[in-house]
Backbone as a printed PyTorch tensor [residue, N CA C, xyz], in Angstrom:
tensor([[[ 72.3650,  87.1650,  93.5990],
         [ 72.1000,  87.8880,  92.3570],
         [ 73.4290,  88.2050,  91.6660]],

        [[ 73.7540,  88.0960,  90.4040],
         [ 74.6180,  88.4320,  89.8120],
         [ 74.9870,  89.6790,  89.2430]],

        [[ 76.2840,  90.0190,  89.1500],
         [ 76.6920,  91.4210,  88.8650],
         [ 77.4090,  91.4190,  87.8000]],

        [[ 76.1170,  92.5880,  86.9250],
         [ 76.3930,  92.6760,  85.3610],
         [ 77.5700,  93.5690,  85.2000]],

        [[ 78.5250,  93.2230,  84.2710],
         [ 79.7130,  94.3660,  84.1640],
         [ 79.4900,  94.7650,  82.6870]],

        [[ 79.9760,  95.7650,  82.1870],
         [ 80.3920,  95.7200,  80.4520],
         [ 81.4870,  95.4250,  80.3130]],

        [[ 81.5920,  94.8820,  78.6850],
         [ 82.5340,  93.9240,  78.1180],
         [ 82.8160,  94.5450,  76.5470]],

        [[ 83.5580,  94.2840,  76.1990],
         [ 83.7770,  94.9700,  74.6670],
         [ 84.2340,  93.4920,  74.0960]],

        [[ 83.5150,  93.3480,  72.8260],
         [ 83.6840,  91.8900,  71.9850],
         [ 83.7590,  92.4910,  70.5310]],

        [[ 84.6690,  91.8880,  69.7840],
         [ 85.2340,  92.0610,  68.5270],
         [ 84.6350,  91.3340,  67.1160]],

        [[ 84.1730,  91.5510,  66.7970],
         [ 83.2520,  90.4560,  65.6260],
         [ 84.8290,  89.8990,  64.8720]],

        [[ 85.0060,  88.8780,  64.8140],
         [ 86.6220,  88.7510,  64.5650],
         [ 86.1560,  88.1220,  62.5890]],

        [[ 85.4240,  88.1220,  62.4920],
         [ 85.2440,  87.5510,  60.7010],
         [ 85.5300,  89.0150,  60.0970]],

        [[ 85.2280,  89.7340,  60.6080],
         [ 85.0610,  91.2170,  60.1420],
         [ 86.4350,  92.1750,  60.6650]],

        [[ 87.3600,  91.7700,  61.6270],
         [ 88.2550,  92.7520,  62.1380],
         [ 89.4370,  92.5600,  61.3880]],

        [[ 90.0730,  93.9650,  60.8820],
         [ 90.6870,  94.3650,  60.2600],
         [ 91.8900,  94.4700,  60.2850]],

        [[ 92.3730,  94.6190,  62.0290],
         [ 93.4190,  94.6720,  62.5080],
         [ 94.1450,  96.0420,  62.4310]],

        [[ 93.5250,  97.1250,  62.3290],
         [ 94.0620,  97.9630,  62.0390],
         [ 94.9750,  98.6480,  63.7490]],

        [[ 94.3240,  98.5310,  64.7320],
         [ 94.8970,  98.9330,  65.6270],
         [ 94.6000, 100.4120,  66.4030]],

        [[ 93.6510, 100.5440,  66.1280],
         [ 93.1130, 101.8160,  66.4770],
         [ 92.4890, 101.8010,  67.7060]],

        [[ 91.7810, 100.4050,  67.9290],
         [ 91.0990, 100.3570,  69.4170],
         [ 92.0480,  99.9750,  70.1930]],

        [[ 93.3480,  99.4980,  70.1740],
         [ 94.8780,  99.5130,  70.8640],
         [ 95.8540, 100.6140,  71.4000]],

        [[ 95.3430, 101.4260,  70.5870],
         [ 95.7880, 102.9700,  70.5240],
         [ 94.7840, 103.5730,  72.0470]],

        [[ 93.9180, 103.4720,  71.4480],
         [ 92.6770, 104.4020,  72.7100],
         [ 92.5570, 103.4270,  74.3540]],

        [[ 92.6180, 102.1890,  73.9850],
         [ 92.1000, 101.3320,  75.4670],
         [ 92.5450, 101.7840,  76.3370]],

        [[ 91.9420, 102.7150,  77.5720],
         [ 93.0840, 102.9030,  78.2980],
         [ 93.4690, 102.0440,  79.7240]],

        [[ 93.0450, 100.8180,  79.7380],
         [ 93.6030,  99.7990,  80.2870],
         [ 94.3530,  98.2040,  79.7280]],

        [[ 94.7290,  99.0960,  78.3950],
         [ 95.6940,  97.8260,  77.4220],
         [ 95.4250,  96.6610,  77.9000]],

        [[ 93.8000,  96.5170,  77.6330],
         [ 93.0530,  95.5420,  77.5660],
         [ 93.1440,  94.5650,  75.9980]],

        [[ 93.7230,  95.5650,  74.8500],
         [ 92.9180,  94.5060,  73.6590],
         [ 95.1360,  94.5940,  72.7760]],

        [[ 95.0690,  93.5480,  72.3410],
         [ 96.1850,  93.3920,  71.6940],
         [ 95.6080,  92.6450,  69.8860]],

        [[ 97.0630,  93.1560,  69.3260],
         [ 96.5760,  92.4220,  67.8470],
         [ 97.5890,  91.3100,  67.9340]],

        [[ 96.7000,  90.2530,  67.2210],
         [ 97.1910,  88.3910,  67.5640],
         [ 97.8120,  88.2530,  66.1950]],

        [[ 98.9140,  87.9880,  65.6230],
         [ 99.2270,  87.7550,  64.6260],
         [ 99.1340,  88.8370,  63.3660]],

        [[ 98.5170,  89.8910,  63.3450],
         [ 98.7500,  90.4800,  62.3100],
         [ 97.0630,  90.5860,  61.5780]],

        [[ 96.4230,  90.1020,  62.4660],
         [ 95.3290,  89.7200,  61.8750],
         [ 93.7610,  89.6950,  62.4640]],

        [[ 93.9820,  90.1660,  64.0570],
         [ 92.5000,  90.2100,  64.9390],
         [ 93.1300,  91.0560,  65.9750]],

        [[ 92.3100,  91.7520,  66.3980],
         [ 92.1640,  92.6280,  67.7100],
         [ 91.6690,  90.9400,  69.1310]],

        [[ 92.4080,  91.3730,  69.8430],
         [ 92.0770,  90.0560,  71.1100],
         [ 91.9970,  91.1570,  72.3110]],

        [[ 90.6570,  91.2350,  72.9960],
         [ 90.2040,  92.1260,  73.8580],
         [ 90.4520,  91.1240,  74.9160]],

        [[ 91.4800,  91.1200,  76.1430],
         [ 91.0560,  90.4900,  77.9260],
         [ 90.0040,  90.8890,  78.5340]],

        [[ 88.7350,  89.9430,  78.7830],
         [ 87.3730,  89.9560,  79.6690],
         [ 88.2610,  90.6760,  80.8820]],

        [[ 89.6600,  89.8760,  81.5550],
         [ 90.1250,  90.4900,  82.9240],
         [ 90.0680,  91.8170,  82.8430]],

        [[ 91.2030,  92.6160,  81.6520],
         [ 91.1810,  93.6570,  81.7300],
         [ 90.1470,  94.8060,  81.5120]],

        [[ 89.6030,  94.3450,  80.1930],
         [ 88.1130,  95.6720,  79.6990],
         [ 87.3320,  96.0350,  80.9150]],

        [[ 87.2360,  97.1910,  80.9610],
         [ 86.1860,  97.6890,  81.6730],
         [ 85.3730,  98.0080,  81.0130]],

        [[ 84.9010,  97.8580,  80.2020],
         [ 83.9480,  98.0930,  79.2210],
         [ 83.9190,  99.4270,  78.9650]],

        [[ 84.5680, 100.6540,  78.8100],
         [ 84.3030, 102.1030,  78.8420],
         [ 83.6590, 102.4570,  77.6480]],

        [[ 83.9800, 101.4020,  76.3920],
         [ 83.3280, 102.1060,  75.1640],
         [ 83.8560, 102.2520,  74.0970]],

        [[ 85.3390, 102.9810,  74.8320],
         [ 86.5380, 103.7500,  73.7300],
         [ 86.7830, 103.1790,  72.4200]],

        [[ 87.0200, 102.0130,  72.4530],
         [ 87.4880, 100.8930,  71.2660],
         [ 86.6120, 101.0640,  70.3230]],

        [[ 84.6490, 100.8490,  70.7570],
         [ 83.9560, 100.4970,  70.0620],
         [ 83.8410, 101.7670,  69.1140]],

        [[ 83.6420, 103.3350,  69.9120],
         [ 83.5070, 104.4460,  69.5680],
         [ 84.8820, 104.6830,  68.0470]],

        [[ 86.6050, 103.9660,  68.5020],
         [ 87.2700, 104.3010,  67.7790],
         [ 87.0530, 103.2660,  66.0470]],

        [[ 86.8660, 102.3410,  66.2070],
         [ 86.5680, 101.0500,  65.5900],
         [ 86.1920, 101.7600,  64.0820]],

        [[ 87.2550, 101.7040,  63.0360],
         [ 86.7400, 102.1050,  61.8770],
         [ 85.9310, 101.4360,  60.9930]],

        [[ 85.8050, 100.3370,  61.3150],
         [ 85.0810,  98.7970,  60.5700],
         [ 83.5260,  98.7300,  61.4500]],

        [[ 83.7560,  98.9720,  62.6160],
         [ 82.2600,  98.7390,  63.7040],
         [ 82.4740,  97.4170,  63.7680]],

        [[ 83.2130,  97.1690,  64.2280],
         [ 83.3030,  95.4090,  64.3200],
         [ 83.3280,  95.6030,  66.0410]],

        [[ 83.4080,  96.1080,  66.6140],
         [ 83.6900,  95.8130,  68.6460],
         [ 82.3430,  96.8470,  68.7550]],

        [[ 81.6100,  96.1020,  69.5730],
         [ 80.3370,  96.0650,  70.7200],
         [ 80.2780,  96.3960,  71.7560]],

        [[ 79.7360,  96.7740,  72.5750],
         [ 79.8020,  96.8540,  74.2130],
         [ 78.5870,  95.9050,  74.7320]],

        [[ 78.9510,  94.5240,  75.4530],
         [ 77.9480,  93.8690,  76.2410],
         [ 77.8280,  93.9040,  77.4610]],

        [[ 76.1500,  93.7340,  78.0500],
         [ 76.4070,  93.6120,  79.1880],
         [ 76.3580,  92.3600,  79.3050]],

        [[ 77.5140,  91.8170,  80.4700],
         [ 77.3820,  90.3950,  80.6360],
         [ 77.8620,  90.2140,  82.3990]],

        [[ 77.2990,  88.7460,  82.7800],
         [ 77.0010,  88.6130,  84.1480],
         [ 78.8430,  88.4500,  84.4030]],

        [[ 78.9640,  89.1170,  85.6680],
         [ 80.5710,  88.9160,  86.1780],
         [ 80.8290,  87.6220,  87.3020]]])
């Protein structure tokens, strides 16, 4: 049987780059790529939430997905 973890995913047509869910992650899971997208690590996220909760656009999600 597989073991579901949470994941935080970025709608990237829509992200702003502002840097706010970079600020809060507290396993500097998500970096900004060029000036221009939030890039969340599956390795690192623990899915806690924080990002999605800080997210001034609502562009980052919390999924559950199989680990």
């Amino acid at each position: 049987m597989a073991k579901i973890r949470r994941k935080a995913f970025v709608d990237r047509k829509h992200c702003v780059a502002c840097g706010c869910c970079v600020k809060v992650c507290p396993m500097n899971a998500i970096e900004i790529v060029r000036g221009v997208i939030a890039l969340i690590s599956a390795e690192k996220c623990v899915g806690c939430g924080k990002c999605a909760k800080e997210c001034p656009a609502s562009v980052i999600e919390i999924r559950e997905v199989e680990a």
